[in-house]
BAVEXDREN-256336 format. One record per residue (C-alpha): residue in one letter; x negated, y, z; residue number from 1. Coordinates in Angstrom, 2 decimals. Each point is the difference from the previous one (the first is absolute). Layout:
# BAVEXDREN-256336
> A/X/Y/Z/NUM
...
END
This chain:
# BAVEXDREN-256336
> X/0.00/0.00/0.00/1
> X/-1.02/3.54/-0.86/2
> X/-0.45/2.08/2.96/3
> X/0.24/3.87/-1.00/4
> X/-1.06/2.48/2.03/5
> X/1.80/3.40/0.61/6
> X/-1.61/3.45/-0.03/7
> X/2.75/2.48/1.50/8
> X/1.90/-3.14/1.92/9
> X/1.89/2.98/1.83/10
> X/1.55/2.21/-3.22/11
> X/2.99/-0.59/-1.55/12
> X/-1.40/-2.85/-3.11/13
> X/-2.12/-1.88/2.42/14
> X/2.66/-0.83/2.23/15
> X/2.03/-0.96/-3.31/16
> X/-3.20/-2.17/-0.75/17
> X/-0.48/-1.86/2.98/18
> X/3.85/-0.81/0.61/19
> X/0.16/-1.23/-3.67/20
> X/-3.89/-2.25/0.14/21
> X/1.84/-3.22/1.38/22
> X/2.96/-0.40/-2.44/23
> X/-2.56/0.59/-3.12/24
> X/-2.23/-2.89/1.27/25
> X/-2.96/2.18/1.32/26
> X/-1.43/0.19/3.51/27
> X/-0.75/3.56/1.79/28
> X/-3.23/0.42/1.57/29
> X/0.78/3.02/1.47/30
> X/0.43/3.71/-0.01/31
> X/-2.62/2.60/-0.02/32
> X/1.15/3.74/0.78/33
> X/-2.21/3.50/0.97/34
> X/-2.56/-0.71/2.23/35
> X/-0.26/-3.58/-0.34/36
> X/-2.13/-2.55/-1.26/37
> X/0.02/-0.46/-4.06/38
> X/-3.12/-1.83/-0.09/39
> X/1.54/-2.72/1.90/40
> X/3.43/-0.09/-1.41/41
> X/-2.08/-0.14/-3.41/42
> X/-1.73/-3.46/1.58/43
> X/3.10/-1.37/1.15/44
> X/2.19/0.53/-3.26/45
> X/0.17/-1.48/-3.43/46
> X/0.94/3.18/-1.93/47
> X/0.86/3.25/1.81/48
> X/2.36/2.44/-0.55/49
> X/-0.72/3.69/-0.02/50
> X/3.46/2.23/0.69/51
> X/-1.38/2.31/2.59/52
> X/-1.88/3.40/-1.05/53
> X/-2.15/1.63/-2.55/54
> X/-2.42/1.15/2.70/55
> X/-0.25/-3.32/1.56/56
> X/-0.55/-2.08/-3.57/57
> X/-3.85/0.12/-0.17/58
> X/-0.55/-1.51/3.67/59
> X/2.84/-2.60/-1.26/60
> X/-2.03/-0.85/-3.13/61
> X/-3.41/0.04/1.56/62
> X/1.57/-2.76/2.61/63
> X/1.15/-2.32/-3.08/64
> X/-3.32/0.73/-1.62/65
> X/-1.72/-1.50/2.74/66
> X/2.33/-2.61/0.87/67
> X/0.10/-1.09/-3.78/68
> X/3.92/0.04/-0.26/69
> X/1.97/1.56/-2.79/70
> X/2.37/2.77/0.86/71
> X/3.50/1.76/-1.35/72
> X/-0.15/3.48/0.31/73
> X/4.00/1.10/-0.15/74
> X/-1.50/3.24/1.55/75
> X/1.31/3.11/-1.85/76
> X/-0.95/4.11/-0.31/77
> X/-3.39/-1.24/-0.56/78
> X/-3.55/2.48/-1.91/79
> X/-2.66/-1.12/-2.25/80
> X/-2.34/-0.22/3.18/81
> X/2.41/-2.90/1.25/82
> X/0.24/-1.54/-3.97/83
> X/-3.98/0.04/-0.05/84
> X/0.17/-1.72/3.48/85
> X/2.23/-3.14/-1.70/86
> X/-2.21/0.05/-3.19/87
> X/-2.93/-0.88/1.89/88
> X/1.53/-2.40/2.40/89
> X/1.40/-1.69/-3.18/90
> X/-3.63/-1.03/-0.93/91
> X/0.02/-2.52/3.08/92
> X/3.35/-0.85/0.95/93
> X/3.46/0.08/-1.88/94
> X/2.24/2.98/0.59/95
> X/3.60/0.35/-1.36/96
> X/0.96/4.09/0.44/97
> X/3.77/0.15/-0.58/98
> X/1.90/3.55/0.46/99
> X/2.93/-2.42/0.35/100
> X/0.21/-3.16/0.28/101
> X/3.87/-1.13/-1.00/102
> X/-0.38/-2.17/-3.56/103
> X/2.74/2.03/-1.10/104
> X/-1.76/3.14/0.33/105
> X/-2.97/-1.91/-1.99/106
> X/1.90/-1.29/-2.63/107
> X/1.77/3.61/-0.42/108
> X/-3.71/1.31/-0.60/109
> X/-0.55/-2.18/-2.43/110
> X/3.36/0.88/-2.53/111
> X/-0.85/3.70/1.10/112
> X/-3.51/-0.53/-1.71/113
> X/1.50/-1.85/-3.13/114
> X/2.65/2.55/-0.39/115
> X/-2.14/3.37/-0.06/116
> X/-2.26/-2.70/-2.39/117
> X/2.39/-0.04/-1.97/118
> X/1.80/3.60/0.10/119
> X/-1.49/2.73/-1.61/120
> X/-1.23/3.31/1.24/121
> X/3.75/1.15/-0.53/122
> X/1.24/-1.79/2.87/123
> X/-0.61/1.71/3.22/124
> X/-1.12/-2.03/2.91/125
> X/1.53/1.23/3.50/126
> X/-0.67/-2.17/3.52/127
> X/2.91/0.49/2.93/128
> X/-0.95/-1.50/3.01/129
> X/1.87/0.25/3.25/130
> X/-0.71/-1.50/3.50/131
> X/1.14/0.44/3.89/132
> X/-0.63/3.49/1.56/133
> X/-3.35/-1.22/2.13/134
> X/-2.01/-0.66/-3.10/135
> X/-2.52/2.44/-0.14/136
> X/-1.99/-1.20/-3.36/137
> X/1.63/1.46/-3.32/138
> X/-0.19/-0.98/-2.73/139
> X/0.34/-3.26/1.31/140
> X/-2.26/-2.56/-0.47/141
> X/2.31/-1.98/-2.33/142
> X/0.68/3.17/-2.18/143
> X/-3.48/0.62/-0.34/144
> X/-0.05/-4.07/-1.08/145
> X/2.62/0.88/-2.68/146
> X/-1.49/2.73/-1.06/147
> X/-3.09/-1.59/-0.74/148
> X/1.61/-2.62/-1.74/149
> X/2.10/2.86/-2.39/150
> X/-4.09/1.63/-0.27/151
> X/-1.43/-3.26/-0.70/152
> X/2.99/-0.71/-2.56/153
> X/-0.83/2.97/-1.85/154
> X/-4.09/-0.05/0.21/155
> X/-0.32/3.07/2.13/156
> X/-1.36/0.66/3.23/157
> X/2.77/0.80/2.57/158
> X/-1.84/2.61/1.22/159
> X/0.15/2.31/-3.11/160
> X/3.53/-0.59/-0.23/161
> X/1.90/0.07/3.22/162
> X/2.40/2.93/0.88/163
> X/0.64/-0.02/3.54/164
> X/2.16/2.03/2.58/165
> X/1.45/2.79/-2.91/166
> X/0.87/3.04/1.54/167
> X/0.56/3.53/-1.31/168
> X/1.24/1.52/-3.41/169
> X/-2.47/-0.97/-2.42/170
> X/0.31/-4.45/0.59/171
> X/0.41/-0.86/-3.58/172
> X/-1.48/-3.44/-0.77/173
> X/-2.80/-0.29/-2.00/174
> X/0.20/-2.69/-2.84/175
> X/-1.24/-3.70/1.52/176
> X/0.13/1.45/3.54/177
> X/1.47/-2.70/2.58/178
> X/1.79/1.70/2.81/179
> X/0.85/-1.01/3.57/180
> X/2.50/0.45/2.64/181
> X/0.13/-0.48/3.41/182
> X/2.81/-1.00/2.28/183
> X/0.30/-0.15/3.84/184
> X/3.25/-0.83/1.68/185
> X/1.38/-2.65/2.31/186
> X/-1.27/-3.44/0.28/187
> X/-1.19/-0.97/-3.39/188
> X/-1.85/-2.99/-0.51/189
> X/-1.03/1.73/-3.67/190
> X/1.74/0.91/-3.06/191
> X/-2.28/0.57/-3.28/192
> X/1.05/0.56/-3.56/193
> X/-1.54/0.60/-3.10/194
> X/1.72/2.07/-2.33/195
> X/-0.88/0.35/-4.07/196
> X/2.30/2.59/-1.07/197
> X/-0.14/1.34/-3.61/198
> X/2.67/1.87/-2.35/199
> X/3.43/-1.72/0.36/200
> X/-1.44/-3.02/2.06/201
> X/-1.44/-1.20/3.20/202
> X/-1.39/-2.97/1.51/203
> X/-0.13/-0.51/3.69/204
> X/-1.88/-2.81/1.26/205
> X/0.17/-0.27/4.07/206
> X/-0.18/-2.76/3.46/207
> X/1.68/0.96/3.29/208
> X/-1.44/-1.20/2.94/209
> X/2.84/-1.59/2.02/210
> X/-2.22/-0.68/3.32/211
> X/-3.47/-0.59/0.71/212
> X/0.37/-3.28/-0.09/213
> X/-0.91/0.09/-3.90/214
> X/-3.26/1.40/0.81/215
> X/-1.14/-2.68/2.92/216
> X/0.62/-2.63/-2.64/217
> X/-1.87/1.09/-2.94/218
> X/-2.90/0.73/2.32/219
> X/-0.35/-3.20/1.40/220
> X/0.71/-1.70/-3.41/221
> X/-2.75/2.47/-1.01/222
> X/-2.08/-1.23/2.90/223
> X/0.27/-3.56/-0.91/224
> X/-0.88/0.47/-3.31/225
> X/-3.47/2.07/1.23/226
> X/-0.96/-2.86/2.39/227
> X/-2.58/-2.04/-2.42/228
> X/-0.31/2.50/-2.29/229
> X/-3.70/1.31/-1.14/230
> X/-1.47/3.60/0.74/231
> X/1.62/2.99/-1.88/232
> X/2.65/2.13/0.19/233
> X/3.69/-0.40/-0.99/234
> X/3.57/1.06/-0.44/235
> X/3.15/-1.15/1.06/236
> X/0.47/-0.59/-4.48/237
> X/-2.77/-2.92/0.80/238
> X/2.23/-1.87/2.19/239
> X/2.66/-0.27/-2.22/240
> X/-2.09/-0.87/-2.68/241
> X/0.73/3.08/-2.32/242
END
């Protein structure tokens, strides 16, 4: 049995982690939260699981690192110091970074990226994301995943295209831009969707988060899947085998 280990036992996805680990047919060797001991939760575990904070991810991957065990990083709102942090811990151990971790969300990516493929420049590309008022990340991780996807569709670099936050008088889109926009309200698990709009048509491809629950079980399918595999880094597109 896979035993997965839990960085951020305490927050909201851990605790949807652990609860779901014995129905899915893995084992949980324990919880590791601010202050404690990742090293030895790294030892103890198969695979861990990283849902805690940005500022605590390098002492997380240092501790699998040294401990030799491959590691999820569902960790989200995260900067090019903490992506050059998982690109060299990729040359020794496996890492799977997933902004989320629901195959739904995944497979949505991947007809977002065909579609703007196959679009042309014509079709506008606009993200709408909306989550429960405590989330304090926006764009969400997931929009940013989807808008990647629509960049990567399209052979551009998100970051010379993305409109973000318009405000003001003068918010006219530029041709190929793809927009965002960010809701907070209520209790939402997460709502994204992916509009292509062009003259006299529109096509709206979207997932609604019912409950966490969604997310706990594509992690630790995720986390199965990375126990055995070889160094490097993946995506949550690996593990379903697009």
């Amino acid at each position: 049995m896979t035993e997965i280990g839990i960085f951020g036992s305490e927050g909201r996805m851990g605790q949807a982690i652990a609860a779901m680990l014995d129905g899915m047919g893995a084992g949980h060797a324990g919880g590791v939260d601010k202050g404690g001991d990742a090293l030895s939760l790294a030892k103890d575990a198969d695979v861990l699981v990283d849902f805690s904070t940005p500022e605590a991810l390098a002492a997380h991957l240092d501790a699998a690192r040294g401990a030799g065990t491959p590691i999820l990083i569902g960790t989200t709102g995260l900067e090019q110091a903490h992506h050059d942090a998982i690109d060299a811990a990729a040359k020794d151990i496996p890492v799977l970074l997933a902004a989320n971790t629901s195959l739904g969300v995944n497979l949505l990516a991947h007809l977002v990226r065909d579609a703007a493929r196959r679009l042309g420049s014509d079709w506008d590309i606009e993200i709408v994301e909306m989550h429960h008022r405590h989330k304090v990340d926006a764009p969400s991780g997931t929009a940013l995943l989807l808008g990647e996807a629509a960049a990567k569709g399209r052979d551009v670099s998100l970051g010379d295209v993305a409109e973000r936050g318009r405000d003001g008088t003068d918010c006219k889109r530029a041709e190929g831009a793809i927009g965002f926009a960010s809701l907070r309200g209520g209790s939402v698990a997460g709502e994204h969707l992916a509009i292509f709009a062009t003259d006299g048509e529109r096509i709206e491809l979207g997932h609604r988060a019912e409950n966490r629950d969604i997310f706990a079980r594509g992690a630790i399918k995720a986390a199965l899947w990375l126990d055995g595999m070889p160094a490097g880094r993946y995506v949550m597109t690996d593990v379903l085998g697009l």
